[in-house]
ZAKE-884731 format. One record per residue (C-alpha): chain; x, y, z. Coordinates in pm, 1 decimal. Layout:
A	X	Y	Z;
...
This chain:
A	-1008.5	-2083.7	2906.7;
A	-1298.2	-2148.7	2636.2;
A	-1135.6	-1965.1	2362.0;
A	-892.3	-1797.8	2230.0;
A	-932.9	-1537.1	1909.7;
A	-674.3	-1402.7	1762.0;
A	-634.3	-1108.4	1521.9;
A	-408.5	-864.7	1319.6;
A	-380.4	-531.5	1232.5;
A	-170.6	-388.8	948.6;
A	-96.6	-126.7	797.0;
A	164.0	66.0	547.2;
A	442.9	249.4	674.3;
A	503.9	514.7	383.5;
A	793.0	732.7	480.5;
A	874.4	986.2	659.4;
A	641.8	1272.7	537.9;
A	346.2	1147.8	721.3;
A	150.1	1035.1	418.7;
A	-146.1	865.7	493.6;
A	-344.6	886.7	176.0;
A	-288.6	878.6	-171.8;
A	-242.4	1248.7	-371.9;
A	-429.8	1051.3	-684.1;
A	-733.1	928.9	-555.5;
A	-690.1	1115.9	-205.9;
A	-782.2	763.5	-17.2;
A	-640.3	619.6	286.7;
A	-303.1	425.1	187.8;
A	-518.3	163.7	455.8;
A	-816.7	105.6	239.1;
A	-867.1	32.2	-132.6;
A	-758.6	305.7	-444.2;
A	-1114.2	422.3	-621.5;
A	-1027.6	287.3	-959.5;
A	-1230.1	-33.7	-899.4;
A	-939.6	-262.0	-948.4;
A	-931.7	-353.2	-592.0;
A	-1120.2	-579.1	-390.5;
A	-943.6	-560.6	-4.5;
A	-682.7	-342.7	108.2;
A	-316.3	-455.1	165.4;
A	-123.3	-697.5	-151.2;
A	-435.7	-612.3	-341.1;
A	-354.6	-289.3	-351.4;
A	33.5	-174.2	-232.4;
A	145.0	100.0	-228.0;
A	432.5	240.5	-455.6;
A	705.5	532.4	-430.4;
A	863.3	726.7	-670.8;
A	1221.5	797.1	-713.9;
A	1096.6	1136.2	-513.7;
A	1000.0	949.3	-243.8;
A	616.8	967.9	-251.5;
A	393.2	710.0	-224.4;
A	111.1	595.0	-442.3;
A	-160.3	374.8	-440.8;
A	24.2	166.9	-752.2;
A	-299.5	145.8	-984.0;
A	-356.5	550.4	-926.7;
A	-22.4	601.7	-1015.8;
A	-28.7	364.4	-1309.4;
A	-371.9	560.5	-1435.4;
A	-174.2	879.5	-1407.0;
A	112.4	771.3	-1590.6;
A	-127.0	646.6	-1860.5;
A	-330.1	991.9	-1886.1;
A	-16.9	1153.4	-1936.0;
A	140.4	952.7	-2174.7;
A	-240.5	945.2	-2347.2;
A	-143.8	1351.6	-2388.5;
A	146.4	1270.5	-2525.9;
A	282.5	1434.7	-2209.5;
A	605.5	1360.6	-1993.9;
A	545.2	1091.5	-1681.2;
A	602.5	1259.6	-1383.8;
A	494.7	1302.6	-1002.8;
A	160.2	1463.3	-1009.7;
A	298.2	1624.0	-654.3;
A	645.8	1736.7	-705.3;
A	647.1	1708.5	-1124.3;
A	1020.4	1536.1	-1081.8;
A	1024.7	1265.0	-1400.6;
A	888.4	985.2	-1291.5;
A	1058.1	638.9	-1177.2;
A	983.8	337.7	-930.5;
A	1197.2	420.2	-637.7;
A	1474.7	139.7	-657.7;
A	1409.5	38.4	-268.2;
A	1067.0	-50.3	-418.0;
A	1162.1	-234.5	-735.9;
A	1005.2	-604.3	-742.6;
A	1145.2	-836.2	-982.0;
A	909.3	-1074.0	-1157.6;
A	1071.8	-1387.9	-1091.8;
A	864.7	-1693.8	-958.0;
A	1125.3	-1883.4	-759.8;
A	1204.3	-1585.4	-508.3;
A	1034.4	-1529.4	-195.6;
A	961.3	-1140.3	-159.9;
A	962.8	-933.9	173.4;
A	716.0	-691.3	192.4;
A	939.6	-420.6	368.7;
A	660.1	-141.1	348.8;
A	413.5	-301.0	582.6;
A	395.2	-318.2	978.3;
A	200.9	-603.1	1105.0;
A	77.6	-528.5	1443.1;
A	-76.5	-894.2	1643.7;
A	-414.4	-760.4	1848.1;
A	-436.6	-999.2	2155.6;
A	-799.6	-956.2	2303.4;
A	-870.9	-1050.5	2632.8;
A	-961.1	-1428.1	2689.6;
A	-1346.5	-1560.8	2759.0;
A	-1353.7	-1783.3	3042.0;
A	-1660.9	-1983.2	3164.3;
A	-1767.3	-2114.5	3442.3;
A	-1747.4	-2497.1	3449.3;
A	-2093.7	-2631.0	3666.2;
């Protein structure tokens, strides 16, 4: 054996409903939010539920919240209308000295077959 390449696939596991894109910018949940705050997919842009349990690219839903609060209008879920609020199995503390598990992805190692030459 020559070589030996190894890669990953990830992606978010959102719930139970089967949501695979976001209701705000109706994108994959795999791929980048359109608001042009993102560069890659994945910690660059995670995904966020609410309280009601659906999820959210987190810099659509933070644009939506803003529009609404720019209206002078109350922040809710722009599917099911409940008030808005983080869903508290989502909640990330800001503090520096503790290690965070990112519960709401599912890392799946892609072995490829190996390359093996001939030696002459």
């Amino acid at each position: 054996m020559k070589e030996w390449k190894l890669t990953a696939k990830w992606k978010w596991h959102v719930g139970e409903h089967g949501d695979q894109k976001c209701a705000v910018c109706r994108v994959d949940f795999e791929a980048t939010c359109n608001t042009g705050i993102c560069k890659f997919p994945g910690d660059d842009c995670p995904v966020i539920r609410g309280a009601c349990k659906h999820p959210f690219h987190l810099h659509c839903i933070n644009k939506w919240l803003a529009s609404l609060e720019e209206n002078r209008q109350e922040k809710v879920c722009p599917l099911c209308r409940q008030v808005w609020s983080i869903n508290s199995e989502d909640e990330i503390e800001n503090n520096s000295t503790e290690t965070i598990e990112d519960t709401n992805a599912d890392i799946q190692f892609v072995l490829p077959l190996p390359t093996f030459a001939r030696d002459d």
